[in-house]
N, C-alpha and C positions, 0 to 999 in steps of 0.2 A: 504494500500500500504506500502509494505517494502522499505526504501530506506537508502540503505549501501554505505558505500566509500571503495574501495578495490583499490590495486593493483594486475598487473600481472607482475612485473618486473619492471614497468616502473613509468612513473608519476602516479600519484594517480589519479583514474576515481568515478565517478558518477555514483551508475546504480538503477534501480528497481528489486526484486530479488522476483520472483516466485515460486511456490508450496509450501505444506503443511508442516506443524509442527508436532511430532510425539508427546506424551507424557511426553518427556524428556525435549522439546522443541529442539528439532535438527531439521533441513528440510530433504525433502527427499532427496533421493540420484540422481534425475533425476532435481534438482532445476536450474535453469539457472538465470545470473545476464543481463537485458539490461541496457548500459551504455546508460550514460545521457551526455548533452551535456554540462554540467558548475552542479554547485552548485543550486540546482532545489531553494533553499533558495532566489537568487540573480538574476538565468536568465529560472526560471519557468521547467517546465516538456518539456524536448524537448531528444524524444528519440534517439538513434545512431542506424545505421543499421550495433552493433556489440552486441554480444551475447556469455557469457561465461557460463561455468561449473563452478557453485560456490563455489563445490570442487576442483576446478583447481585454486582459486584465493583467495588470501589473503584479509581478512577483516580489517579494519584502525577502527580508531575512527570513530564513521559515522558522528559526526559533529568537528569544533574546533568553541570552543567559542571564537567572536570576542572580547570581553571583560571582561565576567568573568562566574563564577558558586557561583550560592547561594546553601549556606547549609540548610535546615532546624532541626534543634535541639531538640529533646524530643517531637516528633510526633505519638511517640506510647507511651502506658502508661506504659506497660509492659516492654518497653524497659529504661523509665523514672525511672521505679521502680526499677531494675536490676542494675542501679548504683548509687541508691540513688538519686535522684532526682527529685524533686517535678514536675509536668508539668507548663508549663509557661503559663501563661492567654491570651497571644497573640504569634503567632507566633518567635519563639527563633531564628534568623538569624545569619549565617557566609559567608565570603565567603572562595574560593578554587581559587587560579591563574590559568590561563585558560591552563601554562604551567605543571601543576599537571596529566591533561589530556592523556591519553595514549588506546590504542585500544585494539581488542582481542588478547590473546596471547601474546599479551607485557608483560613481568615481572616487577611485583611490586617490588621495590631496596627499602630493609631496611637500612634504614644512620646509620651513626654510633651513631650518638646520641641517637640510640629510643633499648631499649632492650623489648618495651611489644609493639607489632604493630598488629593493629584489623583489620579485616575484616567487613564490614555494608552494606548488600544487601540491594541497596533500587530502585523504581523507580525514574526517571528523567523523568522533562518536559523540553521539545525542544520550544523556544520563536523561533514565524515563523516570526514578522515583529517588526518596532520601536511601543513603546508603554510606556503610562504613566498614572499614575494614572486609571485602569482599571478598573469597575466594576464587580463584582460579577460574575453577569447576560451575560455580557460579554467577558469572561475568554477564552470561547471555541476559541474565535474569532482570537485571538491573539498566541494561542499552534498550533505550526508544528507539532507536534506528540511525542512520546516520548520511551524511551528508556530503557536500565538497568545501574546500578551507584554500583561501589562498593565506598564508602566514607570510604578511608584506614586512617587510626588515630594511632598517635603515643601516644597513652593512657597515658601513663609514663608522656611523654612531656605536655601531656595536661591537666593533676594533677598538675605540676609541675608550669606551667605555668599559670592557671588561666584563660585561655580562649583559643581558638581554633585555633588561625592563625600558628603557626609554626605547633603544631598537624596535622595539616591536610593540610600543605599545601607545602610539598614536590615536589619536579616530581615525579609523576607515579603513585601518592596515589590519583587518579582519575579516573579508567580505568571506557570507555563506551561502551556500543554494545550490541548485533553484529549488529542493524540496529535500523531506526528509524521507526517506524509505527506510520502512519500517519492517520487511519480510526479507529481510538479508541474515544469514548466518556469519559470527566470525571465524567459521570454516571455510565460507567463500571465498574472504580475504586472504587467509594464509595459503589456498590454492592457487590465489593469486587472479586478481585483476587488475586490468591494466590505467594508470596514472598518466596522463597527456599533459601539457601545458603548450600552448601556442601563445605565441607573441610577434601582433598585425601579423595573423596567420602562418608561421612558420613555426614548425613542430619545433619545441627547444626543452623540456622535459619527457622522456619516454622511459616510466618506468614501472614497477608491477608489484603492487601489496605482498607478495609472494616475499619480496627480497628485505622486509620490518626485520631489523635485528629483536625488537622485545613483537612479539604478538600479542591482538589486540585485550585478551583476554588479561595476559600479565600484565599489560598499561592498566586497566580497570584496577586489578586489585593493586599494582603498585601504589598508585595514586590514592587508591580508596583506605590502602593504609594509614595514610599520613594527614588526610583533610576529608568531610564528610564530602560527598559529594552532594549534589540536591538537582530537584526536575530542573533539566533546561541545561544543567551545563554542560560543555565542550571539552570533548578530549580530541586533541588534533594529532594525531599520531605520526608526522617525520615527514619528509619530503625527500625524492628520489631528487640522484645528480641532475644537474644541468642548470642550477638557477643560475638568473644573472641578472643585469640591470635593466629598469624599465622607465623609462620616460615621458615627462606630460605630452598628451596624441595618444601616447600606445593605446593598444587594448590587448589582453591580456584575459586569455580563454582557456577551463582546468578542465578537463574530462576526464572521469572515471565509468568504466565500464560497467551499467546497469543502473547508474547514479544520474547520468546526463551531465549538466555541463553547465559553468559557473562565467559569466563574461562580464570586465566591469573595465572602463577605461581609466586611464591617468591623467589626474589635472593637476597643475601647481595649485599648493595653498594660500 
């Protein structure tokens, strides 16, 4: 089940969004959104007897974390190696302000402080309820479904800096979407699906959830060790090699396979 937050003009709605995914990962052009009655997160799956063209309606962040978004750091090894960086033995944690977050189509604003700003195609998991200390084995129990993550990084800054927090934690260096799917196993992912990033259309990330040095089950309980987790937040799990710089004009497009596809341009702030 896809479940997006759009608007049509008006307040922001809840819906379940139908038909197929093409190869690109776009839907078809006959796809329709039914809204939902609240935040299915909060007051469950209760459908409206109203029904849009999904090309008729604007897609939002499909979630806002009520608390926050964990990063995870050097989860590909290729990507580890690419900037010099040995992998971490355990799980490499950051977070992202939940106000970083921004939806399809939103422009990414480069501030003035950041002259080298990256693009990092990665997956996100969607935490569906309160939860702490989680096992393993139990992981599935606890993900609402999950999504696409660009993890924008002001590189320079985060050279510069030493560690992550101001790098990455801008507004808008968070965009999520286009929806959440919720009927995904993370045995899908560890069999591997494939990670894209294009930038003004040229393939420049190609790489495959298969190659997470932690999988997604051990990211849950790592995490769920050390801070409760709660509905709505973000585990962004690593970004395969190939980032690089992107600049005000670009635009900058993630696809994961079976997810569909996240596009949002670059503006100066």
């Amino acid at each position: 089940m896809r479940i997006a937050r759009f608007t049509t003009g008006e307040d922001p709605l809840y819906g379940v969004v139908s038909g197929e995914l093409d190869d690109f990962g776009q839907p078809d052009e006959d796809s329709v959104v039914v809204a939902l009655a609240g935040d299915p997160l909060y007051v469950g799956l209760k459908p409206l007897e109203r029904e849009y063209r999904l090309a008729d309606v604007r897609l939002l962040a499909p979630v806002l974390p009520r608390s926050k978004v964990i990063g995870i750091g050097r989860n590909y090894a290729a990507h580890a190696a690419e900037l010099g960086n040995e992998l971490p033995s355990e799980p490499l944690m950051f977070l992202k302000p939940n106000t970083s977050v921004i939806g399809p189509g939103d422009a990414i604003q480069r501030p003035e402080q950041c002259e080298d700003l990256h693009y990092e195609g990665e997956l996100a998991v969607v935490i569906g309820r309160i939860c702490r200390d989680v096992p393993v084995e139990k992981a599935t129990d606890v993900i609402h479904g999950y999504t696409i993550a660009n993890d924008v990084t002001a590189r320079d800054l985060q050279r510069r800096d030493g560690h992550f927090t101001r790098a990455k934690g801008f507004d808008t260096f968070c965009p999520l979407g286009p929806w959440i799917e919720t009927d995904l196993d993370p045995a899908d992912f560890s069999v591997g699906r494939t990670v894209q990033t294009f930038l003004n259309g040229d393939l420049v990330q190609d790489g495959s959830t298969a190659d997470m040095v932690f999988d997604i089950p051990t990211l849950v309980a790592h995490v769920s060790s050390i801070m409760t987790l709660l509905p709505g937040d973000v585990i962004l799990t690593g970004t395969p090699e190939g980032v690089g710089p992107m600049e005000p004009g670009d635009e900058v497009e993630i696809s994961i396979a079976g997810l569909g596809s996240l596009t949002n341009k670059v503006a100066q702030r």
